[in-house]
OpenMM code with the backbone's topology and positions (N, CA, C; nanometers):
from openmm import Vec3, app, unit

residues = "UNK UNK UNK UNK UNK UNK UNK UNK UNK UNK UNK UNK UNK UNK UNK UNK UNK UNK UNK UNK UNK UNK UNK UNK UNK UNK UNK UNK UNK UNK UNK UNK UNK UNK UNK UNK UNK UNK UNK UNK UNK UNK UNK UNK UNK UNK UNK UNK UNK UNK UNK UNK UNK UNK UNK UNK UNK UNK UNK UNK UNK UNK UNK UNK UNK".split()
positions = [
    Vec3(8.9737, 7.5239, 10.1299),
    Vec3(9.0439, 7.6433, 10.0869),
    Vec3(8.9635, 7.7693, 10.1206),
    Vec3(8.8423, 7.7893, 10.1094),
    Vec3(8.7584, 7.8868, 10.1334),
    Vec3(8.7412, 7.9262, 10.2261),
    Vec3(8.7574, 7.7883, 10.3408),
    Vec3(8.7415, 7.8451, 10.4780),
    Vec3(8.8361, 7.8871, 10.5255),
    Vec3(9.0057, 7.8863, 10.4761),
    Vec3(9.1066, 7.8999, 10.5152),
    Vec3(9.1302, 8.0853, 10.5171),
    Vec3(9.0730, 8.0893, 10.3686),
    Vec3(9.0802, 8.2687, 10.3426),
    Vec3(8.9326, 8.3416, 10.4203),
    Vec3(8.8432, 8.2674, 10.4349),
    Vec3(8.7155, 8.3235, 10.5436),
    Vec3(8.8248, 8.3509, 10.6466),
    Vec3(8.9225, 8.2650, 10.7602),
    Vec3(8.9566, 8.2730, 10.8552),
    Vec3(9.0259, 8.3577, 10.8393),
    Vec3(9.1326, 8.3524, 10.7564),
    Vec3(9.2623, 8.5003, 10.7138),
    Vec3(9.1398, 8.6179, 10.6827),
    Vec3(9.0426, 8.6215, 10.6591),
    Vec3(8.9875, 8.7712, 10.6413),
    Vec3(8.9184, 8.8296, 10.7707),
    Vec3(8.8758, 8.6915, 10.8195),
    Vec3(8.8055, 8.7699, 10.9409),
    Vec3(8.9149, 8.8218, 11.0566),
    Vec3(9.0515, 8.7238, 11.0470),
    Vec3(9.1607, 8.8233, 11.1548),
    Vec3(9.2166, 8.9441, 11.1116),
    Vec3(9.2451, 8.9410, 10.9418),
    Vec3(9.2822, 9.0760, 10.8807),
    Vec3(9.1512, 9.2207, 10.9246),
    Vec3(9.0507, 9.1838, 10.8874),
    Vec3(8.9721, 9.2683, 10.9350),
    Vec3(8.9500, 9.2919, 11.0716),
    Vec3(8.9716, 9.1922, 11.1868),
    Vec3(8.9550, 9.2413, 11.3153),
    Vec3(9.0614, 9.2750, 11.3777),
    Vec3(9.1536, 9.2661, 11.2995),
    Vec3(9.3280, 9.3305, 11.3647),
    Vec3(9.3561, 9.4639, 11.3033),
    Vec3(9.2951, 9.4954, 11.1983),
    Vec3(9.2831, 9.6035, 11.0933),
    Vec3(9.1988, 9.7772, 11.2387),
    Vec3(9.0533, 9.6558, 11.2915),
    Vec3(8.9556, 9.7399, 11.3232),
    Vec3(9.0622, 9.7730, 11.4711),
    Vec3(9.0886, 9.6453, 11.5195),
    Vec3(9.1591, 9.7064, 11.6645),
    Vec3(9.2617, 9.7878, 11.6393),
    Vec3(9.3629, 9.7706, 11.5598),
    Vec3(9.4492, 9.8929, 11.5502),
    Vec3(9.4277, 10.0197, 11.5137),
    Vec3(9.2758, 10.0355, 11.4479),
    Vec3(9.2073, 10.2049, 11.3765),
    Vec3(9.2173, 10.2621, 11.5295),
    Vec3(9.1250, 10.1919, 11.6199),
    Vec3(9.0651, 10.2110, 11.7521),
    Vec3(9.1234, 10.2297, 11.8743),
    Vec3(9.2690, 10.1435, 11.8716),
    Vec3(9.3003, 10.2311, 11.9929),
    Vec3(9.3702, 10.3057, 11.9570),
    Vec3(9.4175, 10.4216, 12.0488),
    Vec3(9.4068, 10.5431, 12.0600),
    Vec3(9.6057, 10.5834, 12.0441),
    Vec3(9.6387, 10.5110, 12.0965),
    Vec3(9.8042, 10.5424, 12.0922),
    Vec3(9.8786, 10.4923, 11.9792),
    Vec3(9.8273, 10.3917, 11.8540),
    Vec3(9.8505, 10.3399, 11.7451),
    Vec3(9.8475, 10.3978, 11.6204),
    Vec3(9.7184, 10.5091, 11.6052),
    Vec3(9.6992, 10.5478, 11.5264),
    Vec3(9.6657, 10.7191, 11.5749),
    Vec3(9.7668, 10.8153, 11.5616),
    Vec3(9.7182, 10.9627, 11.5980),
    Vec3(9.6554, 10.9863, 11.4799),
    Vec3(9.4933, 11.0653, 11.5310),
    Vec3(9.4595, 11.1208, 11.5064),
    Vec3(9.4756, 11.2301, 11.4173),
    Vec3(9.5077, 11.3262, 11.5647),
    Vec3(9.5127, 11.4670, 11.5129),
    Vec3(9.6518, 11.4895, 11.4243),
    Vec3(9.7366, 11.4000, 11.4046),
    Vec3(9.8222, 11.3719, 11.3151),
    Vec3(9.7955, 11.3697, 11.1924),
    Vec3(9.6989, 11.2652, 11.1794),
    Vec3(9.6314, 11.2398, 11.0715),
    Vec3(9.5774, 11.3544, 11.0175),
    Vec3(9.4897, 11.4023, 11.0735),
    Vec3(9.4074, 11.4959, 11.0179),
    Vec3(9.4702, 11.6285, 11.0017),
    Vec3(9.5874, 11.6469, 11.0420),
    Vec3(9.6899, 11.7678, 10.9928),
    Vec3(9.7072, 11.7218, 10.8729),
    Vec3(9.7806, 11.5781, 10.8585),
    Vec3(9.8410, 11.5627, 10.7470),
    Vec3(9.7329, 11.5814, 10.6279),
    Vec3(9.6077, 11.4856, 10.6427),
    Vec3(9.5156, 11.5226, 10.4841),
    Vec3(9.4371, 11.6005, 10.5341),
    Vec3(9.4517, 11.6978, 10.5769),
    Vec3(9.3040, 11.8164, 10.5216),
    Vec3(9.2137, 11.7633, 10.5451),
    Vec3(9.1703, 11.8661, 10.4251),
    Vec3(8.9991, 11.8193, 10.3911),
    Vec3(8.9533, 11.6860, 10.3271),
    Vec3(9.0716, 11.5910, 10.3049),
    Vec3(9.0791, 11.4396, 10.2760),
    Vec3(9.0367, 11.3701, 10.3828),
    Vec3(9.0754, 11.4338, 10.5242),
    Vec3(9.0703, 11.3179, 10.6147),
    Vec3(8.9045, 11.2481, 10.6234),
    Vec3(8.8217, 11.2806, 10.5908),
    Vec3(8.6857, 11.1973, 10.5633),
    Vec3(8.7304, 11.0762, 10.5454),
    Vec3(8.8515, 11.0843, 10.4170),
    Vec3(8.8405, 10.9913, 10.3476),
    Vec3(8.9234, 10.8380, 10.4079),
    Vec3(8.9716, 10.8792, 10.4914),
    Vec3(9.0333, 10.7844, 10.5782),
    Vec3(8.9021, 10.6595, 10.6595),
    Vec3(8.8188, 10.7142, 10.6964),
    Vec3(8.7271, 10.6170, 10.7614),
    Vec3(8.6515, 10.5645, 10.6041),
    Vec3(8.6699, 10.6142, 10.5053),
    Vec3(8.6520, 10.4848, 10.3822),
    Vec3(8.7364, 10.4291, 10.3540),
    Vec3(8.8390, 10.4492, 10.3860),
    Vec3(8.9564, 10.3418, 10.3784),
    Vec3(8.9221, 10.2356, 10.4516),
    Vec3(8.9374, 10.2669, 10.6017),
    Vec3(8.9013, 10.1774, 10.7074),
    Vec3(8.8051, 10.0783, 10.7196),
    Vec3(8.6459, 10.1482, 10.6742),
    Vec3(8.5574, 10.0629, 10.6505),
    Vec3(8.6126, 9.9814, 10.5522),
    Vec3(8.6871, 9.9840, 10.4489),
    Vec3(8.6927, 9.8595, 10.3381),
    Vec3(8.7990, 9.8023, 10.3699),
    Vec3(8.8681, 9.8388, 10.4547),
    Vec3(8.9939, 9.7073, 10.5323),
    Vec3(8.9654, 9.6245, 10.6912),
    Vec3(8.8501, 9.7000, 10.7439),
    Vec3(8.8123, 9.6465, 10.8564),
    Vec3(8.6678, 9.5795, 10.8728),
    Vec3(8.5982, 9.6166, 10.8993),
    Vec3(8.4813, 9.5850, 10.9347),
    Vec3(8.4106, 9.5143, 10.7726),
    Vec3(8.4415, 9.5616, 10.6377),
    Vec3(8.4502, 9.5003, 10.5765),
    Vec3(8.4655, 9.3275, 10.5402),
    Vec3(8.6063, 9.3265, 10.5331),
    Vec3(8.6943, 9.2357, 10.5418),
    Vec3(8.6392, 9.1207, 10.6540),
    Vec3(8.6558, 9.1705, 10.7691),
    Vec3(8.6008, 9.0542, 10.8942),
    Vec3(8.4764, 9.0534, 10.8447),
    Vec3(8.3667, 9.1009, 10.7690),
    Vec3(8.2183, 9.0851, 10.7527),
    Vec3(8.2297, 8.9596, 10.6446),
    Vec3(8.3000, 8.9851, 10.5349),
    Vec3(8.3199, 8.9032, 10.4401),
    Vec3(8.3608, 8.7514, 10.4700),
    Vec3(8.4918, 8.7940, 10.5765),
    Vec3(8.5742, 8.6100, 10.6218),
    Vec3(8.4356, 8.5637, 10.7235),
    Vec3(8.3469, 8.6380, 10.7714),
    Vec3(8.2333, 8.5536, 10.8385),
    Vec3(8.1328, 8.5417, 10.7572),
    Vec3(8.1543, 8.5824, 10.6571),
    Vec3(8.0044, 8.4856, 10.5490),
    Vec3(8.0768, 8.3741, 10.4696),
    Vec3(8.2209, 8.3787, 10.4559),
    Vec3(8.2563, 8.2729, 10.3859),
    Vec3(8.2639, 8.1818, 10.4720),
    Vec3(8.2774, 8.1780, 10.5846),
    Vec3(8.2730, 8.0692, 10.6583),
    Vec3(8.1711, 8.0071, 10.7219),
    Vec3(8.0544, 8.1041, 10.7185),
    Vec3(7.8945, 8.0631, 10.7303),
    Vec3(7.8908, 7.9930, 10.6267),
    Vec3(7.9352, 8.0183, 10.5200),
    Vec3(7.8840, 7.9630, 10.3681),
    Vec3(7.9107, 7.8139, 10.3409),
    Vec3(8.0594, 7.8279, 10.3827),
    Vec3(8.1673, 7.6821, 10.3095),
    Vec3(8.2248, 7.6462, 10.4466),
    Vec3(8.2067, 7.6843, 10.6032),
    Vec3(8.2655, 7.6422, 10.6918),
    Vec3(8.1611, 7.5035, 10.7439),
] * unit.nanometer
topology = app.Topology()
chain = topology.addChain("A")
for resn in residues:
    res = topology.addResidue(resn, chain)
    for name in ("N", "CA", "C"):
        topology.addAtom(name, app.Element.getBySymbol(name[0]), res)
């Protein structure tokens, strides 16, 4: 079971990171019209749904794989 959600986290997080990254998926300068002086806060979003997430499904599966 553990290794099943290691595997679902590490694709959630690396499908999460490829879609931040390329460039025609996610506008930018869209973004950053829309929140202001929020938009910082968007790459803490990101870090805790991407690079996160895939960091986590590869220790659970170091762990219990």
């Amino acid at each position: 079971m553990s290794r099943m959600v290691g595997i679902f986290l590490l694709v959630a997080g690396l499908t999460v990171t490829a879609l931040f990254w390329v460039p025609t998926l996610v506008n930018r300068p869209r973004l950053k019209e829309l929140l202001g002086s929020r938009y910082p806060l968007l790459y803490v979003v990101y870090a805790a749904n991407g690079p996160a997430l895939a960091l986590l499904g590869l220790v659970l599966l170091i762990i219990f794989g």
